[in-house]
KETORMI-42759 format. One line per field, with one value per residue (C-alpha): residue in one letter; y, x, z. Coordinates in nm, 2 decimals. Each point is the difference from the previous one (the first is absolute). Layout:
// KETORMI-42759
residuo <- c(A	...)
py <- c(Y	...)
px <- c(X	...)
pz <- c(Z	...)
***
This chain:
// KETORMI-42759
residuo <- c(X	X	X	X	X	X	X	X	X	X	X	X	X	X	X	X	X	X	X	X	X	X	X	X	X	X	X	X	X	X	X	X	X	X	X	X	X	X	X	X	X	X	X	X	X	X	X	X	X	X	X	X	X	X	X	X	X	X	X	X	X	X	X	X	X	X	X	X	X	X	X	X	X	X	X	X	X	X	X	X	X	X	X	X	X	X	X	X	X	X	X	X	X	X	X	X	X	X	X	X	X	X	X	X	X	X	X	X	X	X	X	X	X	X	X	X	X	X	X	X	X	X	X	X	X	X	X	X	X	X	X	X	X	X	X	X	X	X	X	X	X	X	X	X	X	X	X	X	X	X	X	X	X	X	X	X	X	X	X	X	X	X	X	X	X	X	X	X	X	X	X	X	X	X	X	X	X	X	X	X	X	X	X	X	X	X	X	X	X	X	X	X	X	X	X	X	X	X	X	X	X	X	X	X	X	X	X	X	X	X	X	X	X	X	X	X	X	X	X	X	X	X	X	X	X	X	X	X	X	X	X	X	X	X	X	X	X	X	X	X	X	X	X	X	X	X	X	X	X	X	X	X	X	X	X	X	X	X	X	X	X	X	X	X	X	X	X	X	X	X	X	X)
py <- c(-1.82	-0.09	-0.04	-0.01	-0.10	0.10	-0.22	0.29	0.29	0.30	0.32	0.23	-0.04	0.27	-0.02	0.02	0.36	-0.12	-0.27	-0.08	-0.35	-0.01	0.04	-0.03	-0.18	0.10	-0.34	-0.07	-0.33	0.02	0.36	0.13	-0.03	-0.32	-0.19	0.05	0.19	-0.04	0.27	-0.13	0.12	-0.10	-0.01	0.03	-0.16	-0.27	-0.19	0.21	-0.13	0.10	0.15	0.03	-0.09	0.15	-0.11	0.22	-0.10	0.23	0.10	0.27	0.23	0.26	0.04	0.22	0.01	0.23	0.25	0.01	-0.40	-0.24	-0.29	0.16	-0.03	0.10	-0.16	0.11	-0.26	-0.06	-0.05	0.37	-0.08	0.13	-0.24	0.07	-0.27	-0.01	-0.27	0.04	-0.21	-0.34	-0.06	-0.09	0.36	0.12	0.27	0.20	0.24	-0.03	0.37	-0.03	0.31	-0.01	-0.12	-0.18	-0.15	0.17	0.06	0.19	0.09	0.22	0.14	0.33	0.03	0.33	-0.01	-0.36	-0.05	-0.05	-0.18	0.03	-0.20	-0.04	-0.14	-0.08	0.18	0.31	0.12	0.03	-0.01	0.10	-0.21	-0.06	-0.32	0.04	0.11	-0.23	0.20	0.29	0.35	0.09	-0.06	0.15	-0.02	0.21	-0.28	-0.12	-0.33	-0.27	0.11	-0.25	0.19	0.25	0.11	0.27	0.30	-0.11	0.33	0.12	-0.18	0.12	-0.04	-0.23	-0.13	-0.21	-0.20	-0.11	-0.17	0.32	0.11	0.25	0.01	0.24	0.18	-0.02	0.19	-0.20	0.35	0.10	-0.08	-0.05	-0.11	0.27	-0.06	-0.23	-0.14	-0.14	-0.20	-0.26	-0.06	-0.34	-0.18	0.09	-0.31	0.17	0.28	0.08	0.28	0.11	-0.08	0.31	0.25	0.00	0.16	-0.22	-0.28	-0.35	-0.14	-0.29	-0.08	-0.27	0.20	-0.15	0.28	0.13	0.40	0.23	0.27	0.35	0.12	0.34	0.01	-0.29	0.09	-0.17	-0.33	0.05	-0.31	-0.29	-0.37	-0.24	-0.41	-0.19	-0.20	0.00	0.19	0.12	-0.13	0.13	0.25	0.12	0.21	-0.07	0.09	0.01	0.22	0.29	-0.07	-0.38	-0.15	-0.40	-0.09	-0.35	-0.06	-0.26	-0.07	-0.17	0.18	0.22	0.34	0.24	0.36	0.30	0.26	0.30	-0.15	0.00	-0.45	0.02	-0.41	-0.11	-0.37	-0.26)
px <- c(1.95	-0.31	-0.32	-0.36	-0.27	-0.32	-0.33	-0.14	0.12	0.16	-0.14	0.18	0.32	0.04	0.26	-0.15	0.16	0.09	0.17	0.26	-0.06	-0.36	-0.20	-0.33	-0.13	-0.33	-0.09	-0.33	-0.09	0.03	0.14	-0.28	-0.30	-0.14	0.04	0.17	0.24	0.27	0.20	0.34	0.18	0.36	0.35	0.31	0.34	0.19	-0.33	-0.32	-0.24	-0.45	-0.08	-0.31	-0.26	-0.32	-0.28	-0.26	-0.30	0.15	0.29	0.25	0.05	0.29	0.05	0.21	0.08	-0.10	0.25	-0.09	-0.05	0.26	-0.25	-0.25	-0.07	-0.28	-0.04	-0.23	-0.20	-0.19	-0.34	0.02	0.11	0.25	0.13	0.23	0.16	0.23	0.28	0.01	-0.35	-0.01	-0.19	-0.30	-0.04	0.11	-0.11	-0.06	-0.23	-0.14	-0.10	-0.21	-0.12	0.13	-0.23	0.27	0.35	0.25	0.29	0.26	0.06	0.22	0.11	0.05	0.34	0.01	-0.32	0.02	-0.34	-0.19	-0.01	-0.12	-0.14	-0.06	-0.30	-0.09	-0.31	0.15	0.02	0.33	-0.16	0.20	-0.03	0.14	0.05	-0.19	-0.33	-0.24	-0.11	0.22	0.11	-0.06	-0.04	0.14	-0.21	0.15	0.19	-0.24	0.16	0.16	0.24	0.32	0.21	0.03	0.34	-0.01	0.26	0.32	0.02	-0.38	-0.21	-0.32	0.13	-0.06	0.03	-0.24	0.06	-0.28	-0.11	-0.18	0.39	0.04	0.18	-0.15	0.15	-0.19	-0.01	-0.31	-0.07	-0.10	-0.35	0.17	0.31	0.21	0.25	-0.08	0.27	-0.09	0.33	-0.08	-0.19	-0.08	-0.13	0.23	0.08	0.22	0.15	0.26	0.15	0.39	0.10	0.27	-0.19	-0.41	-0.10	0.14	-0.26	0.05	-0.25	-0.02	-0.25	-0.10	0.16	0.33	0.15	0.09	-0.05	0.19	-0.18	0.03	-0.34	0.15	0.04	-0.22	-0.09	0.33	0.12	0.33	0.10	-0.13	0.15	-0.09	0.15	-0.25	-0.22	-0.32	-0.17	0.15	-0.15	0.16	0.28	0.14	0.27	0.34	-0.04	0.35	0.10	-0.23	0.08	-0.09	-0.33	-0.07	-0.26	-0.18	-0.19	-0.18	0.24	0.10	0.31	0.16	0.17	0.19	0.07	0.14	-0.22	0.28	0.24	0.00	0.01	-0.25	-0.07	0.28	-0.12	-0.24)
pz <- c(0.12	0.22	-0.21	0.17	-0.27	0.01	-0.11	-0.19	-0.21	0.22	-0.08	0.31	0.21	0.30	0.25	0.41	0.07	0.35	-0.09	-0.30	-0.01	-0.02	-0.30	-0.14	-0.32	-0.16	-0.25	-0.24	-0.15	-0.38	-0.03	0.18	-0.26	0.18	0.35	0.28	0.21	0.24	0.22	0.15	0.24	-0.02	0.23	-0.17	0.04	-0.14	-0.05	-0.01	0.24	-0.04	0.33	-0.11	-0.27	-0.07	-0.24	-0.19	-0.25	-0.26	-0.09	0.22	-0.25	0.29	0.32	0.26	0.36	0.28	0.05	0.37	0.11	-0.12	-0.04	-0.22	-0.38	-0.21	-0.32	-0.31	-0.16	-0.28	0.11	0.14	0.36	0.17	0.29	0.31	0.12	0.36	0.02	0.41	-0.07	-0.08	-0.39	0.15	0.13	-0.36	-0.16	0.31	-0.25	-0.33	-0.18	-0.29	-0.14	-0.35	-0.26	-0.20	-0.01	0.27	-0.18	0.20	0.39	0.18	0.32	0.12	0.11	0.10	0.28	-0.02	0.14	-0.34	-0.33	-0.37	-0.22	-0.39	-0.16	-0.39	0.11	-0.06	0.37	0.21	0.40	0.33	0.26	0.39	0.14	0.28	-0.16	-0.16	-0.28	-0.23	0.12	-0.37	-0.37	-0.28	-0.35	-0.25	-0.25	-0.29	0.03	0.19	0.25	0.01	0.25	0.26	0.19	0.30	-0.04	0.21	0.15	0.05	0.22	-0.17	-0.46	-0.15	-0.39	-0.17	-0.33	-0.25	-0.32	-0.10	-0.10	0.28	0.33	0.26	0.28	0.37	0.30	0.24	0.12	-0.27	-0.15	-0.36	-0.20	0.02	-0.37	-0.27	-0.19	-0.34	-0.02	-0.24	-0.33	0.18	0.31	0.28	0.22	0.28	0.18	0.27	0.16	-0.01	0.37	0.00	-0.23	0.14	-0.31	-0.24	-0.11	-0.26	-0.17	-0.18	-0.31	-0.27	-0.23	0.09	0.15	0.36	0.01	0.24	0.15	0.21	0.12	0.06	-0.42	-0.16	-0.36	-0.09	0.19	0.13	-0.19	-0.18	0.06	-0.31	-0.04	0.14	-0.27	0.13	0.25	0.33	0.31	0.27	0.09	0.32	0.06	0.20	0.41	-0.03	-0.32	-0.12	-0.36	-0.03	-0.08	-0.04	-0.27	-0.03	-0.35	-0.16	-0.18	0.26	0.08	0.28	-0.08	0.22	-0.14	0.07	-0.09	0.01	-0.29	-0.36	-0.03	0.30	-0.04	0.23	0.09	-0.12)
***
């Protein structure tokens, strides 16, 4: 099996959705509390190649790709930033943009894949802001969480939902025309790390939280999650569900494990 090993610690992996060989690879010196960063861009095949290397002062905490032009990436880093970075130009032409706005880390980033036209990022200062790649500054900011703000994830289906997830123990639901949240889960007891929408079901909604556990959501009854996924050991970093069953989520913890589950049967933990 081909191995490509980073100089720092890898904090996000997203596959280029234009092409199924290509992937990106978010890295932070020392697990991201101190130094650098590093985003790789990488080919695959029998030997994975670095098409392209990218350095920050601070560590890349996410990234995605435009939905609408294969050679862009934004990534999320800690000093606040968010940079967009074009692989048609050579590095010294890298980033093509740098949006700093938020007054602390950047945690999380996403793009819209509905409209495809505009992004979102997360910020430990609390705020979740909308931006459009084109534009210098944000479209707009939303300040309702009453603390840091680890993740956001548009609504597969609806070009204008969004969900947010939070520290303060809540996961809110979005719609950017509207001036305010518009549902507020209180899903966990505990900081909530991450949240991802069902691909097949646009109102189903995991989260995942320090409490160890992955929740299962339907917005259209939330006072009781649809189910509750525990085995990991310590807190629950990221989840995401399958693109290619509605059922399946993946989990990564810091207990430095991978689990894949199936939400919909009784022994839901099916791989770890």
């Amino acid at each position: 099996m081909p191995v490509f090993k980073t100089s720092f610690n890898g904090y996000s992996v997203k596959f280029s959705p234009f092409y199924e060989n290509q992937l990106a690879v978010a890295t932070a010196q020392n697990f991201g509390i101190l130094g650098n960063g590093r985003l790789h861009v990488l080919q695959l095949g029998p030997v994975i190649t670095e098409r392209a290397a990218f350095d920050t002062a601070e560590g890349v905490y996410d990234l995605c790709w435009s939905e609408s032009h294969d050679s862009l990436i934004v990534a999320a880093v800690a000093d606040g930033s968010l940079k967009i970075y074009d692989l048609s130009l050579p590095p010294a032409s890298n980033p093509i943009r740098s949006l700093h706005e938020h007054a602390r880390e950047c945690h999380g980033v996403d793009f819209n894949t509905v409209r495809k036209d505009s992004f979102l990022s997360a910020s430990w200062d609390d705020t979740v802001k909308l931006w459009t790649v084109d534009r210098p500054a944000s479209v707009k900011t939303f300040k309702e969480h009453a603390y840091c703000v680890y993740s956001a994830a548009w609504n597969p289906r609806h070009a204008d939902v969004f969900a947010s997830a939070s520290g303060d123990c809540t996961t809110r639901i979005w719609d950017v025309r509207e001036p305010g949240s518009t549902m507020i889960l209180p899903a966990h007891e505990f900081e909530i790390l991450a949240c991802d929408w069902n691909k097949y079901d646009d109102c189903i909604i995991a989260t995942a939280s320090v409490d160890k556990s992955i929740k299962v959501w339907d917005v259209r009854n939330y006072r009781v999650p649809v189910a509750v996924l525990n085995g990991h050991g310590y807190a629950v970093r990221k989840v995401k569900f399958s693109p290619h069953r509605g059922s399946v989520i993946a989990s990564c913890s810091y207990d430095m494990t991978m689990c894949l589950w199936d939400y919909m049967v009784e022994d839901a933990l099916i791989g770890r």
